[in-house]
C-alpha positions as CSV (number, residue, x, y, z in Angstrom):
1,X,0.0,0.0,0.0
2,X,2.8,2.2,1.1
3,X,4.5,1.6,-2.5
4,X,1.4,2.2,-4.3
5,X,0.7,5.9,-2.7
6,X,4.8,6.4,-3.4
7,X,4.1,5.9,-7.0
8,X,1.0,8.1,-7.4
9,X,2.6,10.9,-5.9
10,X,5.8,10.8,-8.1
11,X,3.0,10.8,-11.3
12,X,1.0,13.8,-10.1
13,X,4.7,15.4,-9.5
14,X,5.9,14.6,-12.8
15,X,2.7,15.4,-14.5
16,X,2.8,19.0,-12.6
17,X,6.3,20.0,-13.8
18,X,5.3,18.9,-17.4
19,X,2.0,21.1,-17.2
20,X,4.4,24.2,-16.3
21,X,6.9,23.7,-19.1
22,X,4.4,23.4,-21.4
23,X,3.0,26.6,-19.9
24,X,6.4,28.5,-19.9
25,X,7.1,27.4,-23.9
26,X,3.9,29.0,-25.0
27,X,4.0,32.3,-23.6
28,X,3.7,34.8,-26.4
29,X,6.3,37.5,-26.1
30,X,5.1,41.1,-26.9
31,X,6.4,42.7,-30.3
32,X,6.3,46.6,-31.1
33,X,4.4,48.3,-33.9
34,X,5.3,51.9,-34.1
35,X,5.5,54.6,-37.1
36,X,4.6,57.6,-37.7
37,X,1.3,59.6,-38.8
38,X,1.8,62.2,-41.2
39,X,-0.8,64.4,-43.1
40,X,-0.9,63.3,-46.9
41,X,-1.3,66.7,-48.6
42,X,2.4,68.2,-47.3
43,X,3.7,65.5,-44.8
44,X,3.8,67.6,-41.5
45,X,3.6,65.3,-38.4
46,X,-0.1,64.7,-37.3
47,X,-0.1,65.6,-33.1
48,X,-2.7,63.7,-31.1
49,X,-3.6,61.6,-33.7
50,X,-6.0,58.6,-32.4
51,X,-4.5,54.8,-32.9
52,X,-7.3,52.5,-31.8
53,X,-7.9,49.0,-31.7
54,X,-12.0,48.2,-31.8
55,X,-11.6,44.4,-30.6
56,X,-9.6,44.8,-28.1
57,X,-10.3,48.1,-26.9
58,X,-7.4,50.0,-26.7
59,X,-5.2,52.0,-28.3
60,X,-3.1,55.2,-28.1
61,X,-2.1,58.3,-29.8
62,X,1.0,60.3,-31.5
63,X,3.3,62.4,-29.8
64,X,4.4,66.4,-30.9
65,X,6.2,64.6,-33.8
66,X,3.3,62.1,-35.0
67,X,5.6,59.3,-33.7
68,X,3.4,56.3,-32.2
69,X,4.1,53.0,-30.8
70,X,2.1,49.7,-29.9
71,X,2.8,46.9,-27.9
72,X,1.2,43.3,-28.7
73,X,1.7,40.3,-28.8
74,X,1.9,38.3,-32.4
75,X,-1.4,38.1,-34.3
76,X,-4.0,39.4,-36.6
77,X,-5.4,43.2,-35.5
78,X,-7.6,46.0,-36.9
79,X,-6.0,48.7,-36.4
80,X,-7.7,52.1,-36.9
81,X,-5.9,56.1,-37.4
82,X,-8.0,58.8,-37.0
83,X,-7.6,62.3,-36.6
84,X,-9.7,65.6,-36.5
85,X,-10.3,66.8,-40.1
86,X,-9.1,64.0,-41.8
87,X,-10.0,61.2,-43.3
88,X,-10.2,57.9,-41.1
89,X,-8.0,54.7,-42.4
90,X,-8.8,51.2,-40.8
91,X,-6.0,48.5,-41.7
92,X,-5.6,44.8,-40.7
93,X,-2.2,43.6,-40.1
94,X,-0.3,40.7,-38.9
95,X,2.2,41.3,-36.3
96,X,4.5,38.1,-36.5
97,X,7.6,40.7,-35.6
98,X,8.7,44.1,-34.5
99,X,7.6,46.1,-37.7
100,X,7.4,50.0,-38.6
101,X,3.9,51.2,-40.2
102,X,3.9,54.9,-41.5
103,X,0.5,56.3,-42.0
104,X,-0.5,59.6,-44.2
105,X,-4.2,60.6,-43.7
106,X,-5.9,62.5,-46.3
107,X,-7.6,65.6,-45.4
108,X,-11.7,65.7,-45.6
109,X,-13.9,68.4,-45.7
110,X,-17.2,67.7,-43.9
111,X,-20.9,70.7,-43.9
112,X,-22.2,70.4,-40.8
113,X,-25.6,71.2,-39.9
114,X,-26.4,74.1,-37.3
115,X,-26.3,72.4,-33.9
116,X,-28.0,74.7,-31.1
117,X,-27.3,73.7,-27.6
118,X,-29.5,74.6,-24.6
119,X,-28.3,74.5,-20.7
120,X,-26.1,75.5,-17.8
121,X,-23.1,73.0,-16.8
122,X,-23.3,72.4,-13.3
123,X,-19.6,71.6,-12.2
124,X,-16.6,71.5,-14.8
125,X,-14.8,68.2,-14.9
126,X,-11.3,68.0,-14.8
127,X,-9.9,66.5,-18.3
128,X,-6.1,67.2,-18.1
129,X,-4.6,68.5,-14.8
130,X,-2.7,71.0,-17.3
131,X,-3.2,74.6,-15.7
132,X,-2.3,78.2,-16.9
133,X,-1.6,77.3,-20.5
134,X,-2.6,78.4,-23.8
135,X,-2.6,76.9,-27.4
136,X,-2.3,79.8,-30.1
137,X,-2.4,78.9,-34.2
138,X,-0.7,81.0,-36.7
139,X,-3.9,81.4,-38.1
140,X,-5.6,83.5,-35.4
141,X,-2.2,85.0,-34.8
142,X,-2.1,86.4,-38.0
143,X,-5.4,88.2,-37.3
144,X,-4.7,90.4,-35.2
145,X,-4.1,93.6,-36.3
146,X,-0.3,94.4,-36.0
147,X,1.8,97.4,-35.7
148,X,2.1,98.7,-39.4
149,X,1.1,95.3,-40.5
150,X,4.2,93.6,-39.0
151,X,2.5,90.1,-37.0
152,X,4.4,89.4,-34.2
153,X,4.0,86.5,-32.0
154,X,5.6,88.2,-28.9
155,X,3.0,90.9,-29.1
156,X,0.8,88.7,-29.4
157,X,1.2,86.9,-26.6
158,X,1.5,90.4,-25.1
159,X,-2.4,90.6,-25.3
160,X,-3.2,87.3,-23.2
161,X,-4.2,87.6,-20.0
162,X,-1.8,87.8,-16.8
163,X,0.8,88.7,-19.8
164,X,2.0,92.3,-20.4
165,X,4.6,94.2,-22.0
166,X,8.4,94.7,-19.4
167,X,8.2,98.2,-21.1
168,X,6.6,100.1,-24.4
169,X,7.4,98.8,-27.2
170,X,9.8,96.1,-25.8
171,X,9.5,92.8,-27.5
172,X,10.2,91.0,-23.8
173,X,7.0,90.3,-21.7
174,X,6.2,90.1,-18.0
175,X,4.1,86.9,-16.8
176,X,1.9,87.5,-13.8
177,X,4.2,90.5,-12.4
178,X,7.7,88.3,-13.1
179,X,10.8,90.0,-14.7
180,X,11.5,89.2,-18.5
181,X,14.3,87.0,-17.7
182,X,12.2,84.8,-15.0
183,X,10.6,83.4,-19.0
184,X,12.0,80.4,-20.7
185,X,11.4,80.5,-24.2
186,X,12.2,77.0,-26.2
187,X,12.3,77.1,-30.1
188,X,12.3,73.3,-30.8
189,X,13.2,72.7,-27.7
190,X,16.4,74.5,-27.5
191,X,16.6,77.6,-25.3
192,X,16.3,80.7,-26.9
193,X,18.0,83.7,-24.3
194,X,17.6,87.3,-26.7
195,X,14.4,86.7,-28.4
196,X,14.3,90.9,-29.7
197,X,15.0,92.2,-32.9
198,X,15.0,95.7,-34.5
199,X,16.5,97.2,-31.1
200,X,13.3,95.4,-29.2
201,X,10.5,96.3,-31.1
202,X,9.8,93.3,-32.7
203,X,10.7,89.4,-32.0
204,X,13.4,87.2,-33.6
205,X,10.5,84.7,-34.8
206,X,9.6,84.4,-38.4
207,X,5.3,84.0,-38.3
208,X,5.5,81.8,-41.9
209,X,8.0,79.4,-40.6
210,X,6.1,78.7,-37.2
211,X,3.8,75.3,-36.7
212,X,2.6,75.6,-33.2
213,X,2.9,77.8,-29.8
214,X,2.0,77.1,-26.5
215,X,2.4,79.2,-23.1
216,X,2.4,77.9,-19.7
217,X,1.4,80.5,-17.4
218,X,1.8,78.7,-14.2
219,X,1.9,74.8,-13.9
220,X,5.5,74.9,-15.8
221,X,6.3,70.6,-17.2
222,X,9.1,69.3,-14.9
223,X,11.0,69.0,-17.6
224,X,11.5,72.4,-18.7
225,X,11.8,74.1,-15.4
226,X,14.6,76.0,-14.4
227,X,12.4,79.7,-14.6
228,X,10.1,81.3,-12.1
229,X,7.6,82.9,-14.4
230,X,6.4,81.3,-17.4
231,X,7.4,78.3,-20.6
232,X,6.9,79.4,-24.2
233,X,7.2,76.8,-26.2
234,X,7.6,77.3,-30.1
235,X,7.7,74.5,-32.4
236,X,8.9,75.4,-36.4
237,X,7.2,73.6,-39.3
238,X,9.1,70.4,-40.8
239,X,9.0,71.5,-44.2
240,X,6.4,70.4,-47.2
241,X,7.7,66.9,-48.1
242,X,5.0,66.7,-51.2
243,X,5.2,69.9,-53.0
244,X,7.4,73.1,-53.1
245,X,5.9,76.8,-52.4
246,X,6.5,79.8,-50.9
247,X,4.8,82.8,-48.7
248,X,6.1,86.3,-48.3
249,X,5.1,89.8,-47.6
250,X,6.0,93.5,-48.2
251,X,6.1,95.9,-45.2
252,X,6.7,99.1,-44.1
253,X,9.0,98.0,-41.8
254,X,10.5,94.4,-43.4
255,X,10.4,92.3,-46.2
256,X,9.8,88.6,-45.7
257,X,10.3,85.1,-47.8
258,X,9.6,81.8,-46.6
259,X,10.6,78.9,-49.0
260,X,9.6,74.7,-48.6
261,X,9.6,71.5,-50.4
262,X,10.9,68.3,-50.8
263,X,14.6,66.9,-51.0
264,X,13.3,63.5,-51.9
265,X,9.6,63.4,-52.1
266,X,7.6,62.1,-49.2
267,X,10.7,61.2,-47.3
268,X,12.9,64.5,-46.7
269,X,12.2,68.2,-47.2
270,X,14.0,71.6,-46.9
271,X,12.1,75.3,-45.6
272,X,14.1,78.6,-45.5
273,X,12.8,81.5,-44.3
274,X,14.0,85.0,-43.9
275,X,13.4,88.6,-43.2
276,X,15.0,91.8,-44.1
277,X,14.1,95.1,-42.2
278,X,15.0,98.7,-43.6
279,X,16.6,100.0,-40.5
280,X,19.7,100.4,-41.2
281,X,18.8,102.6,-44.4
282,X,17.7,104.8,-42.0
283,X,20.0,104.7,-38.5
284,X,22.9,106.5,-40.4
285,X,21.2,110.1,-40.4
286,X,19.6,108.8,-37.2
């Protein structure tokens, strides 16, 4: 009897370890699918673009330079790319290893009907605990009427609340009562420390060259701190990878010429821009 209960054990011992080696041989290891999302009419990088998987429910999104990344394990998925004012594009592809997938969405115009909306908001939910900062476009920049038609984005700024002017006519700016040096301003992430031009009246920016701005006012990133005051961060446009063209102005004050297009089409791409002021034909009787 003793022998018999022995052997049983050693078979429900052996059986055990075989059930866990089996187990550990066919775990699935987890492969990466990243790219990037691009728009298809002049290849700038698409931020915030959606990358979503219906069946399983998940997804993510691209970061400030459209880059995205996924991680799952080897299959079959539907994958869909959307993005706001553009054309949606749901793919199916089979992950057997770690692969790159580049996307370009199309733009797509869409008439919407009027939509009237009736009613008070009781409480406003927090979506982002991002405080104190604004988004501005070049487009609404470049609406604002401008000292003798020269658009300039400090001035702009200027004009926001909490922001004002260090002096008149200075292209420096005070945030919430701070000093003009309390400000960290990042073009492209490097740190820009004499941002006049034209003896201060106007910035060193170039308005056709510029993709995106955003100000923090107060809740200043971690990991751009080193200033007391304020973060203006300036991001300048990649350059049109499909087709070459160019913007410019005549002013009273300076000439501008912005040039872009594509090295090797859909893959690399060039922009210059410039500006020329008419100062100095004018400081020598000065």
């Amino acid at each position: 009897m003793k022998t018999k209960l022995i052997g049983i054990l050693c078979l429900a011992l052996s059986l055990a370890n075989s059930t866990q080696l089996i187990g550990n041989d066919t775990k699935t290891k987890g492969l990466t699918l990243c790219g990037y999302i691009t728009n298809a009419s002049n290849g700038e990088a698409l931020t915030g673009a959606t990358i979503y998987l219906p069946v399983q429910t998940s997804g993510t999104y691209s970061n400030e330079h459209g880059y995205y990344t996924l991680s799952l394990p080897a299959g079959s998925y539907l994958i869909t790319y959307s993005f706001i004012g553009f054309a949606s594009k749901t793919i199916r592809v089979d992950i057997t290893q770690n692969a790159m997938l580049n996307i370009a969405l199309s733009p797509e115009n869409k008439l919407l009907e009027e939509t009237k909306v009736w009613g008070r908001q009781e409480r406003m939910e927090l979506i982002k605990p991002e405080m104190g900062s604004v988004v501005l476009s070049m487009k609404s920049i470049k609406q604002i009427p401008a000292m003798l038609g020269e658009v300039d984005l400090i001035k702009t700024i200027q004009l926001l609340p909490g922001i004002q002017a260090t002096s008149e006519g200075a292209s420096s700016f005070s945030v919430r009562g701070g000093a003009g040096d309390q400000n960290l301003i990042l073009l492209d992430e490097a740190t820009l420390y004499n941002a006049s031009h034209l003896m201060g009246f106007f910035s060193v920016f170039s308005n056709d060259a510029i993709s995106s701005v955003k100000i923090y006012k107060g809740d200043i990133p971690a990991t751009a701190g080193g200033r007391l005051a304020s973060l203006l961060e300036i991001n300048t446009k990649n350059g049109n990878t499909q087709n070459f063209s160019a913007s410019g102005g005549i002013g009273l004050l300076a000439s501008r010429l912005t040039t872009e297009g594509p090295l090797k089409k859909g893959k690399s791409s060039f922009i210059v821009s410039g500006r020329r002021s008419y100062i100095d034909l004018f400081s020598p009787p000065v």
